[in-house]
C-alpha positions as CSV (number, residue, x, y, z in Angstrom):
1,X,68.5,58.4,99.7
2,X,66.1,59.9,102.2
3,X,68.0,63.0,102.0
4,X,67.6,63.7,98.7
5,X,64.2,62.4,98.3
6,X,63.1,64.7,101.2
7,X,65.1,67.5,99.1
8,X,63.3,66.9,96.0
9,X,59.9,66.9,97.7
10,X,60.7,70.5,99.7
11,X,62.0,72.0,96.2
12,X,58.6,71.0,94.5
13,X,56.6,72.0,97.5
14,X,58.1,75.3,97.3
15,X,57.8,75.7,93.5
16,X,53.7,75.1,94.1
17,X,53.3,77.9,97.0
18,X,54.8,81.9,96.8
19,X,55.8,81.9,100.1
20,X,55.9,85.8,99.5
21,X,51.9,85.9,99.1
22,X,51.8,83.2,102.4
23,X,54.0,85.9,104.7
24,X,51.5,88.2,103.9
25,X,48.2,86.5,104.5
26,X,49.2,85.3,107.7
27,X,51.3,88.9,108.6
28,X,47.9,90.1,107.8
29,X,46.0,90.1,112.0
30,X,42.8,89.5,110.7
31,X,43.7,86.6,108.9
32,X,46.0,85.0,111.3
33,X,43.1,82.9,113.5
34,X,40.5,82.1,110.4
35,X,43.5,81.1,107.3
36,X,43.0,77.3,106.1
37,X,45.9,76.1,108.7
38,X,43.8,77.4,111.9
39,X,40.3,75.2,110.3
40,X,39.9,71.8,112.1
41,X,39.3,69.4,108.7
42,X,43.3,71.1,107.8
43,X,44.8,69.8,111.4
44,X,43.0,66.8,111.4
45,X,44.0,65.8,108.0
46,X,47.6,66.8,108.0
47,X,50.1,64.3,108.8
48,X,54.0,64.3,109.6
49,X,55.8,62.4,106.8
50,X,58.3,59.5,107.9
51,X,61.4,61.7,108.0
52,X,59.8,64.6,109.6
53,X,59.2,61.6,112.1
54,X,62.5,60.9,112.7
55,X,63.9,64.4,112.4
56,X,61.4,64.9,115.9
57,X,62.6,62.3,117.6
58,X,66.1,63.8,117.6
59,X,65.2,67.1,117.9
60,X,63.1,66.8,120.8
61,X,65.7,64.7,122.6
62,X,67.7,68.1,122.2
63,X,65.8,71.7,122.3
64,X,62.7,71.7,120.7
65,X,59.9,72.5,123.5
66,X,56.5,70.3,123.6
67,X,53.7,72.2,124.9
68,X,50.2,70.6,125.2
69,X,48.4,72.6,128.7
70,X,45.7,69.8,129.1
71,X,45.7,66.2,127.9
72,X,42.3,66.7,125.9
73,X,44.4,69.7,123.7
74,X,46.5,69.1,120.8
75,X,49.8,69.4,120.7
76,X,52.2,72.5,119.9
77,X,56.3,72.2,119.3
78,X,58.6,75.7,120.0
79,X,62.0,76.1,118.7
80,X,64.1,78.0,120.3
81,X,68.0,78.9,118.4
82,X,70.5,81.8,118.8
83,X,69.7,84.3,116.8
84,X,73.1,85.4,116.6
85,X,75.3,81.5,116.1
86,X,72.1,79.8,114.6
87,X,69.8,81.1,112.7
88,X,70.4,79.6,109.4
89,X,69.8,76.3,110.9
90,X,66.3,77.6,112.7
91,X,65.2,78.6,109.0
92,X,65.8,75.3,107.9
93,X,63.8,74.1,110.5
94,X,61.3,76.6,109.7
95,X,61.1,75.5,106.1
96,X,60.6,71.6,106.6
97,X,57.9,72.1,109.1
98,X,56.3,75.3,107.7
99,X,53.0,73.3,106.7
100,X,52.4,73.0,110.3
101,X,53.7,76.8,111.6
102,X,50.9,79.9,111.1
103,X,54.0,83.0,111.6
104,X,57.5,83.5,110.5
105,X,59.9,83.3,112.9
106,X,60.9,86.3,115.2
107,X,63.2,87.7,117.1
108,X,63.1,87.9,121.2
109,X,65.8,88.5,123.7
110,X,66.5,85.9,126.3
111,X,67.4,86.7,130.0
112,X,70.8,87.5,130.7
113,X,73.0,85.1,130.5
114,X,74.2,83.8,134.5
115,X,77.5,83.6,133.8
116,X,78.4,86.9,131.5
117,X,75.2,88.8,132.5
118,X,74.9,89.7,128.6
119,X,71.9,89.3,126.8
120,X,71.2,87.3,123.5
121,X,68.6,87.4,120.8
122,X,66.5,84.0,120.0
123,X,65.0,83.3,116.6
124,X,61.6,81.4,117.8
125,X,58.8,79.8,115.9
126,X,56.4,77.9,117.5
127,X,53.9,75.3,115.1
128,X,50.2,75.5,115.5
129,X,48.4,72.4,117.7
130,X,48.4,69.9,115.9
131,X,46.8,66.1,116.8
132,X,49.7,64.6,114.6
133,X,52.2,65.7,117.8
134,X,50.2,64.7,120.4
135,X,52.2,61.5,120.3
136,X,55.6,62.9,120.9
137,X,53.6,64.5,124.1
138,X,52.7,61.1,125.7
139,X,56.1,59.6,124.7
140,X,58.8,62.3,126.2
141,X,55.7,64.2,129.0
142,X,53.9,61.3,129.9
143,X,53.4,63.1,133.8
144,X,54.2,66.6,132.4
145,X,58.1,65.7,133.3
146,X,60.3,65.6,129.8
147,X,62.3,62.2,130.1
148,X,64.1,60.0,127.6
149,X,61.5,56.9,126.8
150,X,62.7,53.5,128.2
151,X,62.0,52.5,124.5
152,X,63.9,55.2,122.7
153,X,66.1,52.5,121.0
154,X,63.1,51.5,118.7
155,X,63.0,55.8,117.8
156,X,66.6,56.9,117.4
157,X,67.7,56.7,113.6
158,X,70.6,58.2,111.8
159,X,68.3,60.9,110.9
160,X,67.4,61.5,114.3
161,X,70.9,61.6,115.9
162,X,71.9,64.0,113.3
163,X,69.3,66.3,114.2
164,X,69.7,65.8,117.7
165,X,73.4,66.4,117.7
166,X,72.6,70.1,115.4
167,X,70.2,70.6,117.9
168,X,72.0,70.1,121.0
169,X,75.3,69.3,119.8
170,X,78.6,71.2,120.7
171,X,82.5,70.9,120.6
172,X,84.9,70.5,123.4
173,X,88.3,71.8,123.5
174,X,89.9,68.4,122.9
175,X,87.4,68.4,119.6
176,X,84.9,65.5,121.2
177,X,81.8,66.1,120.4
178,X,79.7,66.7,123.5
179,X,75.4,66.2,123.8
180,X,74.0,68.5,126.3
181,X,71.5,65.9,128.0
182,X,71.7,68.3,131.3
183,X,68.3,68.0,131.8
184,X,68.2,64.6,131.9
185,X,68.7,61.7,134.7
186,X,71.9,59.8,135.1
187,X,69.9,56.7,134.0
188,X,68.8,58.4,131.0
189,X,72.2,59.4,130.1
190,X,73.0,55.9,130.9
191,X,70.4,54.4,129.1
192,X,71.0,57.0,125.9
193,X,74.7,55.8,125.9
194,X,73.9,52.4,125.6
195,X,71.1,52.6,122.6
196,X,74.3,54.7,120.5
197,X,76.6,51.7,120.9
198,X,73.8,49.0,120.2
199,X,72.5,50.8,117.2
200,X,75.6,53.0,116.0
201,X,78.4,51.7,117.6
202,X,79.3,54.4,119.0
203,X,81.4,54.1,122.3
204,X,80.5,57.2,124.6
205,X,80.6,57.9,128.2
206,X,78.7,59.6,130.5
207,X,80.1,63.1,131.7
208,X,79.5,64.9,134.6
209,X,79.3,68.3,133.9
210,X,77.9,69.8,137.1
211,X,76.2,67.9,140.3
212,X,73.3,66.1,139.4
213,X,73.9,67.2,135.9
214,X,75.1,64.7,132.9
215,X,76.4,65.3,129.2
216,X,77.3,62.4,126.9
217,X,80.6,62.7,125.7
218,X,81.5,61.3,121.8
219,X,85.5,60.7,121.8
220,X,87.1,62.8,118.8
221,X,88.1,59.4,117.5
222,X,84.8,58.0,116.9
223,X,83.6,61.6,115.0
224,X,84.6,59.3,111.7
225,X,82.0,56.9,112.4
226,X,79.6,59.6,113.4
227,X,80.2,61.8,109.8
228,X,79.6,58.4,108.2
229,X,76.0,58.2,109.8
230,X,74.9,61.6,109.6
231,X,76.9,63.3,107.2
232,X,73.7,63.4,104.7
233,X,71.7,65.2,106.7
234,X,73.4,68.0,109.1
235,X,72.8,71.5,107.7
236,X,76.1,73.3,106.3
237,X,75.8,75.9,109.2
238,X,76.2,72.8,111.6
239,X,78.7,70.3,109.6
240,X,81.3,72.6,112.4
241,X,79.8,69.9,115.2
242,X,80.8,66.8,113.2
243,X,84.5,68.0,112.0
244,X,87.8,67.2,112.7
């Protein structure tokens, strides 16, 4: 229901804006620091909706950078995809949080790649500051660190795991599906693990992938119970993360 209620909203928002006549005004140099989304009263008055709230939640626990310099700014969000393997899914992202973004996305090349030394294009779009993210700032970078919050069971929702597993989802050989929580602490793995089989019951486990470094592991027999939960929401270009 949220699904298509959050469909139905984007098509009607799109029918009332030409995004053709918005690329250009803010393509445009001189217009990209005085259009209406740079003013003040337009930041202070724009507000994520509840599913935008959730879709954060999940896609911060995967990629999605939150930048805020100084504790007196407002908040900024990054994304960050494969040009190459991703970008229809980063133009979705684009287009439910385009309100908030002032540029298109664009192409960059990332550093070469440790293991194969080959290079690979990003698609990147970063959101203007906003005061409306300044929460997800204080709740995953509350020293500056990212961590996962001791009270992310009270977040994580189907929408968010769905977003999160798109975001930082993958496939092993044996078809689990793995989360790439590298970055995070064994205890938050631990503690992640534990809020999927209280809320979802999912049964996971914690896998070491490298030392001091942690992925949770989803058994190909439980991706039934996971399509079940998320299947209304994952993007066709990612529904590859959630199959048999």
């Amino acid at each position: 229901m949220v699904y298509s209620l959050t469909n139905n909203l984007q098509k009607s928002f799109n029918r009332s804006i030409n995004f053709v006549e918005v690329y250009r005004y803010f393509s445009n140099k001189n217009n990209r620091s005085s259009g209406p989304k740079y003013k003040k009263e337009y930041k202070d008055q724009l507000e994520l909706s509840s599913f935008l709230k959730e879709v954060l939640i999940g896609l911060i626990l995967g990629d999605v950078y939150v930048s805020r310099p100084k504790a007196h700014y407002n908040t900024r969000l990054v994304f960050d995809q494969s040009k190459e393997k991703h970008s229809d899914y980063l133009n979705y992202l684009y287009e439910l949080f385009e309100p908030f973004v002032g540029t298109e996305p664009k192409s960059t090349s990332r550093k070469p790649d440790k293991r194969t030394g080959l290079t690979y294009d990003s698609l990147i779009f970063k959101t203007l500051a906003f005061p409306c993210f300044n929460e997800y700032s204080e709740l995953f970078y509350p020293n500056g660190n990212k961590i996962v919050p001791s009270n992310i069971s009270e977040y994580l929702t189907e929408v968010s795991l769905a977003f999160w597993i798109m975001d930082d989802g993958g496939k092993t050989t044996y078809g689990d599906l793995i989360l790439h929580t590298n970055s995070y602490t064994f205890e938050e793995v631990q503690l992640l693990v534990l809020v999927l089989k209280e809320k979802f019951n999912l049964v996971c486990k914690v896998s070491q992938r490298k030392p001091n470094q942690w992925a949770i592991l989803i058994p190909k027999k439980e991706l039934c119970k996971v399509r079940r939960l998320v299947s209304n929401y994952i993007h066709s270009s990612m529904e590859y993360k959630i199959s048999e």
